[in-house]
Gaussian input, Z-matrix of N, CA and C with variables (Angstrom, degrees):
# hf/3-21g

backbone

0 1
 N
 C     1     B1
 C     2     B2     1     A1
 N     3     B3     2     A2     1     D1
 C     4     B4     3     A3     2     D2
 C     5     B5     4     A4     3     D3
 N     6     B6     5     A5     4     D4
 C     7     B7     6     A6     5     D5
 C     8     B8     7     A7     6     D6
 N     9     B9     8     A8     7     D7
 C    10    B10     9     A9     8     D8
 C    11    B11    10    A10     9     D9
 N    12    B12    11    A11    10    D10
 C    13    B13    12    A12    11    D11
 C    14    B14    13    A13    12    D12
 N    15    B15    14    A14    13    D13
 C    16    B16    15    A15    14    D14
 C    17    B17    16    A16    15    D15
 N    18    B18    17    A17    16    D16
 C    19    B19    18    A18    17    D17
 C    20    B20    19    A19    18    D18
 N    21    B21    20    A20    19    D19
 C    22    B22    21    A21    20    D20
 C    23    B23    22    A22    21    D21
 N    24    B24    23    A23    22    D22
 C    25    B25    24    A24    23    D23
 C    26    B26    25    A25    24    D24
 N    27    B27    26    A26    25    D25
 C    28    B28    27    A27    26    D26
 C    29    B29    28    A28    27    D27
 N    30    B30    29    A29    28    D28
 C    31    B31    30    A30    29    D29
 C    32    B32    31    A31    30    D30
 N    33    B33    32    A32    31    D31
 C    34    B34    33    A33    32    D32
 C    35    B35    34    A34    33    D33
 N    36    B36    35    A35    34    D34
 C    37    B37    36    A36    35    D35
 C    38    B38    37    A37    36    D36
 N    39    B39    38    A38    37    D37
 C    40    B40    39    A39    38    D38
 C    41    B41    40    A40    39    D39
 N    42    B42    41    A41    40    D40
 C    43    B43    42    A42    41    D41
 C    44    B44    43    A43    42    D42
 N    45    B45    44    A44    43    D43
 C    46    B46    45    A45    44    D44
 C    47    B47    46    A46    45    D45
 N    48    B48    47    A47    46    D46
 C    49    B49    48    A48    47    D47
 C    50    B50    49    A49    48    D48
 N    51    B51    50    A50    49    D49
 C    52    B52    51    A51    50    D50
 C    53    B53    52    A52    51    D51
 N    54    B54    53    A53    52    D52
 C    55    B55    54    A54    53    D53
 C    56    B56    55    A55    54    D54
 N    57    B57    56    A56    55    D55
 C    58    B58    57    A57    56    D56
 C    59    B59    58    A58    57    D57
 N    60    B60    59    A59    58    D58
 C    61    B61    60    A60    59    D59
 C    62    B62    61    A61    60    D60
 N    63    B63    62    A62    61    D61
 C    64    B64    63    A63    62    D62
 C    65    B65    64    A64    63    D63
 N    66    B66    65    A65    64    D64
 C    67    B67    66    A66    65    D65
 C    68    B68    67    A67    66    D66
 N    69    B69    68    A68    67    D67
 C    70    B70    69    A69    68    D68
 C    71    B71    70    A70    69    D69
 N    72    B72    71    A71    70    D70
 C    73    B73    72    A72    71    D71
 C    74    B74    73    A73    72    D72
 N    75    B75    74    A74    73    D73
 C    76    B76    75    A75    74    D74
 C    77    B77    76    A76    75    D75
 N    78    B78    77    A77    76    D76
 C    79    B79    78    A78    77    D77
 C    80    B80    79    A79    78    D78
 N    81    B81    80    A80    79    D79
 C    82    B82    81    A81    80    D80
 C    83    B83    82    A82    81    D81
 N    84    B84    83    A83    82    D82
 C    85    B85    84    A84    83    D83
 C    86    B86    85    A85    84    D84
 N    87    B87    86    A86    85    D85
 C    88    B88    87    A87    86    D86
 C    89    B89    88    A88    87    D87
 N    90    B90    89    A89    88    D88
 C    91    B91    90    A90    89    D89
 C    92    B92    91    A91    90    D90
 N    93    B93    92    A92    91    D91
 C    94    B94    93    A93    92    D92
 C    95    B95    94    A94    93    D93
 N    96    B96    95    A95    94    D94
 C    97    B97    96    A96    95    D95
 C    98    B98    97    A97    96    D96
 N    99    B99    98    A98    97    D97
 C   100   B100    99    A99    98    D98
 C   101   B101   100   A100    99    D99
 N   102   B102   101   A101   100   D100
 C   103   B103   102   A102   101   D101
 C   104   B104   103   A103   102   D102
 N   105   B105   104   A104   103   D103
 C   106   B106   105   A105   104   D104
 C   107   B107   106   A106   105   D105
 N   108   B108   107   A107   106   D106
 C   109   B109   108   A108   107   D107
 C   110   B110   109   A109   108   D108
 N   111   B111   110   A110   109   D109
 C   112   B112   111   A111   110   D110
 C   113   B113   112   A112   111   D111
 N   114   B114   113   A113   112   D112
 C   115   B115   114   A114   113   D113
 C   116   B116   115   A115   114   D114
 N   117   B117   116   A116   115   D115
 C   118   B118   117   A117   116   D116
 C   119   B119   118   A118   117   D117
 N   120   B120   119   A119   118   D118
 C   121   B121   120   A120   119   D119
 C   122   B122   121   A121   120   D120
 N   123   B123   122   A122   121   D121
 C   124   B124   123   A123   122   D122
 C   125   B125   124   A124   123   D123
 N   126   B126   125   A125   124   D124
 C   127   B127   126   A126   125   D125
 C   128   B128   127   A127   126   D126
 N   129   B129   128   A128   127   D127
 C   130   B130   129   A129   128   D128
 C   131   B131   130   A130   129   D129
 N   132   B132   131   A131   130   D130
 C   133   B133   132   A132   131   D131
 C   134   B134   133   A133   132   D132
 N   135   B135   134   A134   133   D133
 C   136   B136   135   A135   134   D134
 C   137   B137   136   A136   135   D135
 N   138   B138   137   A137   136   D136
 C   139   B139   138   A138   137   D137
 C   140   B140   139   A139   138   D138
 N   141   B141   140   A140   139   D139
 C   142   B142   141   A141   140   D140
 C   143   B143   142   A142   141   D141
 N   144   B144   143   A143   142   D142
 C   145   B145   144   A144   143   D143
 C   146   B146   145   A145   144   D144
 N   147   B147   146   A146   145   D145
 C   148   B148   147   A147   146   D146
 C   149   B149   148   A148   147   D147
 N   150   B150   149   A149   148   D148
 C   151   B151   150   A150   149   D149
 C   152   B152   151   A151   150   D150
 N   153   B153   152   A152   151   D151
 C   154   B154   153   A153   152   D152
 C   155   B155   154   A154   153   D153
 N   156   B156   155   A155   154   D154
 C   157   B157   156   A156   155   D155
 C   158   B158   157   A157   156   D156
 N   159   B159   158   A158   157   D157
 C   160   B160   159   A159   158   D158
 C   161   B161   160   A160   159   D159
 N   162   B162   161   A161   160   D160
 C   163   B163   162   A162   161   D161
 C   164   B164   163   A163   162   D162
 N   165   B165   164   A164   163   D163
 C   166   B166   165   A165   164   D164
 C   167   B167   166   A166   165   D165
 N   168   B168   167   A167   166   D166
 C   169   B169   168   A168   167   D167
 C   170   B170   169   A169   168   D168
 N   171   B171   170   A170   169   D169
 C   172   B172   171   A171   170   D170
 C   173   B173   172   A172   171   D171
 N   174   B174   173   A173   172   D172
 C   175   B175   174   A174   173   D173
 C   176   B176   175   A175   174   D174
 N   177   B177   176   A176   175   D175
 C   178   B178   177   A177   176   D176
 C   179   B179   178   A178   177   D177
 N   180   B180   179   A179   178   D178
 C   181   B181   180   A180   179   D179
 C   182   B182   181   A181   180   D180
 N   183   B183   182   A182   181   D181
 C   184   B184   183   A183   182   D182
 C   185   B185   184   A184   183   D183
 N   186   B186   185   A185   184   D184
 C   187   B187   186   A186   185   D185
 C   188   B188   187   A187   186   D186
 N   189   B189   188   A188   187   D187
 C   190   B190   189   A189   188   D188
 C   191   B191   190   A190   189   D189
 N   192   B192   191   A191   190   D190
 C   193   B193   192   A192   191   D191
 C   194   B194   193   A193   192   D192
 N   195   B195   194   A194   193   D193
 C   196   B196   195   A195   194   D194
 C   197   B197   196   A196   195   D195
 N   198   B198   197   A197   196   D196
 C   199   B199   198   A198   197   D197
 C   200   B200   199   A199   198   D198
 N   201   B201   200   A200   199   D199
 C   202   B202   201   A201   200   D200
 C   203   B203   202   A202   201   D201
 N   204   B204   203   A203   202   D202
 C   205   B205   204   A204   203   D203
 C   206   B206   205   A205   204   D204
 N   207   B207   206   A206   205   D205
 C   208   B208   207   A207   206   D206
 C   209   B209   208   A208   207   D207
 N   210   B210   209   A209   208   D208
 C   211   B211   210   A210   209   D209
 C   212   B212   211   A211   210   D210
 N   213   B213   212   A212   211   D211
 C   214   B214   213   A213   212   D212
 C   215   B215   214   A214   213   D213
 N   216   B216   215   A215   214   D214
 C   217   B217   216   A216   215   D215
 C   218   B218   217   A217   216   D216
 N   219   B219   218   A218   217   D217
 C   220   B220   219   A219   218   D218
 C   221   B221   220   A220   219   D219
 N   222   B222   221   A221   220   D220
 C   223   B223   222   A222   221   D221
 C   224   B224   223   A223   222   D222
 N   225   B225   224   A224   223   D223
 C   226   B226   225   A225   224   D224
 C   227   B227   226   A226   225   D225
 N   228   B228   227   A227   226   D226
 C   229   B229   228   A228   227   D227
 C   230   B230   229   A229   228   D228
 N   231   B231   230   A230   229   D229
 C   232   B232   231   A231   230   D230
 C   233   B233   232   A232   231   D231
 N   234   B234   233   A233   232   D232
 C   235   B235   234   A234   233   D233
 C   236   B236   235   A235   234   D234
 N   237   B237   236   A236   235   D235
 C   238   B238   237   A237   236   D236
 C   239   B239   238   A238   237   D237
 N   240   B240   239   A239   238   D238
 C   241   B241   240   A240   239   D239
 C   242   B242   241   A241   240   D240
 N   243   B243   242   A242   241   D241
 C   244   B244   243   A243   242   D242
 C   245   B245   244   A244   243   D243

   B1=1.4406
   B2=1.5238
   B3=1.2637
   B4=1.5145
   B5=1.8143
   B6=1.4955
   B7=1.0925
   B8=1.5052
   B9=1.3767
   B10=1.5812
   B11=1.8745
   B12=0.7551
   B13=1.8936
   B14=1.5768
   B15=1.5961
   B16=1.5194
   B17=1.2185
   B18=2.0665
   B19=1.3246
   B20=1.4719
   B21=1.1636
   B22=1.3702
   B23=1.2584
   B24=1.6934
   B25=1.5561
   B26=1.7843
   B27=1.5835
   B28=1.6155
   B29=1.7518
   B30=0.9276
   B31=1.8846
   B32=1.4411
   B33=1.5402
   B34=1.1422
   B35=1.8808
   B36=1.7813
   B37=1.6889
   B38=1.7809
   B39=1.5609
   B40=1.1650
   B41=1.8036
   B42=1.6572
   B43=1.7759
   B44=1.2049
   B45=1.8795
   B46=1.3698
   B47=1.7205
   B48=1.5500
   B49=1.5873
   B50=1.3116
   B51=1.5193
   B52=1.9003
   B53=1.8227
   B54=1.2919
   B55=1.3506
   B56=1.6776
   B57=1.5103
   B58=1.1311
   B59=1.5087
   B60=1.1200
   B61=1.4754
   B62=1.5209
   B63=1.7150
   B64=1.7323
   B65=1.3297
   B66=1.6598
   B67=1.4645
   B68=1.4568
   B69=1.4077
   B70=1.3981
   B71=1.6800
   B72=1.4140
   B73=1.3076
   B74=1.6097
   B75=1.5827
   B76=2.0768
   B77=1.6827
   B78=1.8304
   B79=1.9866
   B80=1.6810
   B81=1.1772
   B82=1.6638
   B83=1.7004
   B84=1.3577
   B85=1.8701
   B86=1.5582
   B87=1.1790
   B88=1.2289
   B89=2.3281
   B90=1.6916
   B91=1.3649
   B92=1.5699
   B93=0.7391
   B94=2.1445
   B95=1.1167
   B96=1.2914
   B97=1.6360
   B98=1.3016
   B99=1.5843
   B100=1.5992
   B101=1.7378
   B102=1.3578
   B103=1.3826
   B104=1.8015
   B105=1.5277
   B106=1.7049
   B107=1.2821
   B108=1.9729
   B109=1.6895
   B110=1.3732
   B111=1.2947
   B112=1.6415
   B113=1.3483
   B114=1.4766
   B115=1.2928
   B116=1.2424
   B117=1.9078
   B118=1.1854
   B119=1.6596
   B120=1.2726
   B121=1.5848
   B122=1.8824
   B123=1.1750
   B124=1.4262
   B125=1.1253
   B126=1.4567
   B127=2.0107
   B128=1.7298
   B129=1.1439
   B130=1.2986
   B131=1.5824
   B132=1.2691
   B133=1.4609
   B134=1.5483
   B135=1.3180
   B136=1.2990
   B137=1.6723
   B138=1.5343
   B139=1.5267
   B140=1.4737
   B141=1.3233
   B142=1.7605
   B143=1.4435
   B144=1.6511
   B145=1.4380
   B146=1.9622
   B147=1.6860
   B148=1.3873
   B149=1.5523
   B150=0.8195
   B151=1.5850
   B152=1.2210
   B153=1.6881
   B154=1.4869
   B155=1.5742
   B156=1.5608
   B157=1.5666
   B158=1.8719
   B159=1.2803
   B160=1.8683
   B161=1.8482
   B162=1.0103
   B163=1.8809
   B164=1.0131
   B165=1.4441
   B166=1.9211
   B167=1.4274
   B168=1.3195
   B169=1.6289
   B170=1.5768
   B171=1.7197
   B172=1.8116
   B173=1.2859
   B174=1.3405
   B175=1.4352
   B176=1.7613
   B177=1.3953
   B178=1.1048
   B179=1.6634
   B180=1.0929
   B181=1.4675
   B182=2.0872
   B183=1.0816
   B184=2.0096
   B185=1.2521
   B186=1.7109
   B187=1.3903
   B188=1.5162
   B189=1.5323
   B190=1.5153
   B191=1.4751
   B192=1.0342
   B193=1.4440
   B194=1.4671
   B195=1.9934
   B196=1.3142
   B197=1.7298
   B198=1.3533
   B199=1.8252
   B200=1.4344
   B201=1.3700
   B202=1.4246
   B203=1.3481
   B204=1.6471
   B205=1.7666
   B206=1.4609
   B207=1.5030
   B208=1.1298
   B209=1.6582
   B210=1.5088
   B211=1.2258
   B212=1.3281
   B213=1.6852
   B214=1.6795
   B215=1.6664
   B216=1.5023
   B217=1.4673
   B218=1.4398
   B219=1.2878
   B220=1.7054
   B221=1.3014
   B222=1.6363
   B223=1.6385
   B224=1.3595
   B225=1.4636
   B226=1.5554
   B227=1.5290
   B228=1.3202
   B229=2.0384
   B230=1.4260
   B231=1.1819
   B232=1.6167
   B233=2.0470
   B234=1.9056
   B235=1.6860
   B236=1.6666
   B237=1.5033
   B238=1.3511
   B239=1.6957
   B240=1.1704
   B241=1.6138
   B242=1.5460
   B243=1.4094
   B244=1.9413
   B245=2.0848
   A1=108.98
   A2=122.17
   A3=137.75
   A4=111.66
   A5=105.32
   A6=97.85
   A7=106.20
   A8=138.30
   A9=142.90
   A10=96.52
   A11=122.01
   A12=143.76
   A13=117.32
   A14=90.58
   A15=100.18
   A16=100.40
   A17=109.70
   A18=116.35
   A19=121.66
   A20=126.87
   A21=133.70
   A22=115.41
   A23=112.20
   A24=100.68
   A25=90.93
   A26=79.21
   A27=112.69
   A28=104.91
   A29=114.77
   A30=104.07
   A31=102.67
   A32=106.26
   A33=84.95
   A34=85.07
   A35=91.35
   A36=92.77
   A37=98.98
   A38=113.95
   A39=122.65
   A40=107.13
   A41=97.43
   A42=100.76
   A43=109.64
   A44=96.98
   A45=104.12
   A46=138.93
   A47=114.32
   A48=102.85
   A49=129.20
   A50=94.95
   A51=71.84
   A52=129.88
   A53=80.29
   A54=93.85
   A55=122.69
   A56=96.42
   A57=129.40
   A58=163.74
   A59=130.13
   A60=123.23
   A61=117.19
   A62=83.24
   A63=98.61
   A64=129.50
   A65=118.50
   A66=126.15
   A67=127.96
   A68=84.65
   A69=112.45
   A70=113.83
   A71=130.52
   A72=138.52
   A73=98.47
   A74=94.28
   A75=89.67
   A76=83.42
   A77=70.84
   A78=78.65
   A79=100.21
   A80=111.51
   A81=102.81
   A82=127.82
   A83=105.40
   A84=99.20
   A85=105.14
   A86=95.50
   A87=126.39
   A88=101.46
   A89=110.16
   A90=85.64
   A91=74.07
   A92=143.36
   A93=165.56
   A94=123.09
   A95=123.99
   A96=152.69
   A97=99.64
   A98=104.62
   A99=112.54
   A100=107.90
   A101=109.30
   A102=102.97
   A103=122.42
   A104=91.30
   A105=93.27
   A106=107.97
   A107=118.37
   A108=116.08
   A109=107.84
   A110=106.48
   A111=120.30
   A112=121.60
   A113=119.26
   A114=123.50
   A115=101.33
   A116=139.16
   A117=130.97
   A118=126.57
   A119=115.76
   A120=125.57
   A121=87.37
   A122=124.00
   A123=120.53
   A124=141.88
   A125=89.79
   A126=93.17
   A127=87.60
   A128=153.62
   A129=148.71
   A130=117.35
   A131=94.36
   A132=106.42
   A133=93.46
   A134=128.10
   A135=151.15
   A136=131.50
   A137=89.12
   A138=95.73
   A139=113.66
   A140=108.84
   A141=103.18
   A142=104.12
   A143=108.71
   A144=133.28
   A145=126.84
   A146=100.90
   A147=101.15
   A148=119.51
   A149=119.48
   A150=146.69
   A151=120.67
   A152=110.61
   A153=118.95
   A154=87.37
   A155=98.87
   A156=121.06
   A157=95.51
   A158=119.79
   A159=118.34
   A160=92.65
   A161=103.73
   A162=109.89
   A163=118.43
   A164=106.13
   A165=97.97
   A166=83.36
   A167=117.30
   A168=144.62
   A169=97.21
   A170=74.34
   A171=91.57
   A172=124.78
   A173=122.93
   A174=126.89
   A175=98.05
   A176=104.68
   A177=128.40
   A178=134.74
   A179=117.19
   A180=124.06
   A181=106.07
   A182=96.78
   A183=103.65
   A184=84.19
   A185=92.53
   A186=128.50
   A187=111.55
   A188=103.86
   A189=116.21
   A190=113.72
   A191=134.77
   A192=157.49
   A193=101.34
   A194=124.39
   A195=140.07
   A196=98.28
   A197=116.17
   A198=123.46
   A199=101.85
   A200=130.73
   A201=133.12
   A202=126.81
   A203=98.81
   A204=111.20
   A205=98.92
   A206=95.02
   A207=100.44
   A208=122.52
   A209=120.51
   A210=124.23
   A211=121.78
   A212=122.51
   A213=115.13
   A214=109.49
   A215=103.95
   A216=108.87
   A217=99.38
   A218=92.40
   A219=108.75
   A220=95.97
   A221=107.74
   A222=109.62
   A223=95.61
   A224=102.87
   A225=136.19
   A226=98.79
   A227=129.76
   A228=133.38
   A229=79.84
   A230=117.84
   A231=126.01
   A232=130.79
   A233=70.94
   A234=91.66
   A235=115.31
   A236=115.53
   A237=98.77
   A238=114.91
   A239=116.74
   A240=115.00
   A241=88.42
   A242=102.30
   A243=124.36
   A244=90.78
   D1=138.41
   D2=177.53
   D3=-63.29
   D4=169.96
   D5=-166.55
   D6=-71.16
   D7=-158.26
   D8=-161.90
   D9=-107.71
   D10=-28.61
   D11=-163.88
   D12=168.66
   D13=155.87
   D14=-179.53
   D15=-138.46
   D16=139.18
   D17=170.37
   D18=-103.48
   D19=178.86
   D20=177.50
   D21=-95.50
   D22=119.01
   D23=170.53
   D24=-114.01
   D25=172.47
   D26=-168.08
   D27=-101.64
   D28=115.09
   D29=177.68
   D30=-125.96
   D31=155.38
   D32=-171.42
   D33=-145.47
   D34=141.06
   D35=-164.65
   D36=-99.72
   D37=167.67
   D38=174.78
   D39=-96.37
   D40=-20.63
   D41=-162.00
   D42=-153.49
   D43=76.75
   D44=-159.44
   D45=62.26
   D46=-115.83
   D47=146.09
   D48=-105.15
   D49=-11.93
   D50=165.41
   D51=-92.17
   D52=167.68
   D53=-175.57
   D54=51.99
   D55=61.78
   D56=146.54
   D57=-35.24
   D58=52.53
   D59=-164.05
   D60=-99.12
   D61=138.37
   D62=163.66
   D63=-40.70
   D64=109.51
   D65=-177.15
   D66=-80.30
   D67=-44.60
   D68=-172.91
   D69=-163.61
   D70=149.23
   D71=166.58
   D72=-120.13
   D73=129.70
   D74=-178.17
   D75=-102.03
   D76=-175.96
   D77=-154.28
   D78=-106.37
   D79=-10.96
   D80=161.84
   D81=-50.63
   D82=107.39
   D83=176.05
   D84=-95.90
   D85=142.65
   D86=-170.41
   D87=-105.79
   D88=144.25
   D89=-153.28
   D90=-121.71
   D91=58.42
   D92=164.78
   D93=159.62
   D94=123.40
   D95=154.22
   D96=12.34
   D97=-57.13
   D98=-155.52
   D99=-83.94
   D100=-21.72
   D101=167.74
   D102=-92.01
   D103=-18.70
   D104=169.64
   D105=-63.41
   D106=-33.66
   D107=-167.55
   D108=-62.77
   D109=-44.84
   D110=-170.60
   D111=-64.64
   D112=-2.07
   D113=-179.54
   D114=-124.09
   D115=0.48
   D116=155.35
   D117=-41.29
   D118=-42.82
   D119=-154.26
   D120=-81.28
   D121=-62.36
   D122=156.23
   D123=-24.43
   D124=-41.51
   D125=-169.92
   D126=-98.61
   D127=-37.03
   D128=138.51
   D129=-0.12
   D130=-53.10
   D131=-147.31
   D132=-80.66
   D133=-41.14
   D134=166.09
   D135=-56.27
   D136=-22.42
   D137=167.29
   D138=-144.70
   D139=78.84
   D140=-172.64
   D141=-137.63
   D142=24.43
   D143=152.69
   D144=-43.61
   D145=-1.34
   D146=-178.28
   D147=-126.69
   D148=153.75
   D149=-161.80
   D150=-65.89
   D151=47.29
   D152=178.83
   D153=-131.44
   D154=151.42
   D155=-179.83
   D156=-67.57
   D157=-28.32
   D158=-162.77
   D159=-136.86
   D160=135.57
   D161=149.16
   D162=-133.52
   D163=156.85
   D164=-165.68
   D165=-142.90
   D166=158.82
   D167=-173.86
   D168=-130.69
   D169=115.66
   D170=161.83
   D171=-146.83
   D172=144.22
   D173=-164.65
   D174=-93.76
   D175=139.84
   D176=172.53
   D177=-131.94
   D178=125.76
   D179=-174.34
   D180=-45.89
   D181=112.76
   D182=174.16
   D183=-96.47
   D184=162.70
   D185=152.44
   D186=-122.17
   D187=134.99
   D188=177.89
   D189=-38.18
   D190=122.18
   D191=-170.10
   D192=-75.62
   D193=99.31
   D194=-165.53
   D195=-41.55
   D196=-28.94
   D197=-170.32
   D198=-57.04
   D199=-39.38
   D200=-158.76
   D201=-89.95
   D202=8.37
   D203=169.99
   D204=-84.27
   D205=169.34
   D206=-174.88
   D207=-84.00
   D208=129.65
   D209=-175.61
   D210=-38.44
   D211=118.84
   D212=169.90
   D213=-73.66
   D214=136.48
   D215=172.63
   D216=-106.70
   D217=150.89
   D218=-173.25
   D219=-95.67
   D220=142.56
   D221=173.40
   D222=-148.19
   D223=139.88
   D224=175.01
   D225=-29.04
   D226=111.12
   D227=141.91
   D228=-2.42
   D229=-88.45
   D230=-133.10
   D231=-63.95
   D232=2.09
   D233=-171.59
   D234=-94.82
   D235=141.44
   D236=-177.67
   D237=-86.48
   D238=170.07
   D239=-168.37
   D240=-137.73
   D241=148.19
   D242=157.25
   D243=87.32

């Protein structure tokens, strides 16, 4: 099974495409390839505020971020539960 969503990172090259580094990853997930592609030329266009001669947008497979389960609450030994 494929990943759950994919986000867009921002890279930005010194020499053309090579040699490439990660600028930025935005935080919109996208939940198919084909809708992450379709929002590259946009989300590009929107962040090309940094200091490389080239940036390129590419979608990449995320994994759900461990923060977004649901919070354990602590309860007193002495309390009953269910």
């Amino acid at each position: 099974m494929g990943p759950g969503f994919y986000v867009i990172a921002i890279m930005g090259c010194a020499d053309g495409s090579a040699g490439c580094t990660p600028v930025a990853t935005m935080s919109t997930r996208y939940e198919s390839r084909q809708a992450c592609a379709a929002a590259t030329t946009s989300t590009l266009a929107a962040n090309s505020d940094f200091d490389f001669p080239t940036l390129l947008a590419e979608c990449r497979p995320a994994k759900a971020p461990s923060a977004e389960r649901a919070p354990r609450i602590k309860v007193p030994a002495n309390t009953r539960q269910g």
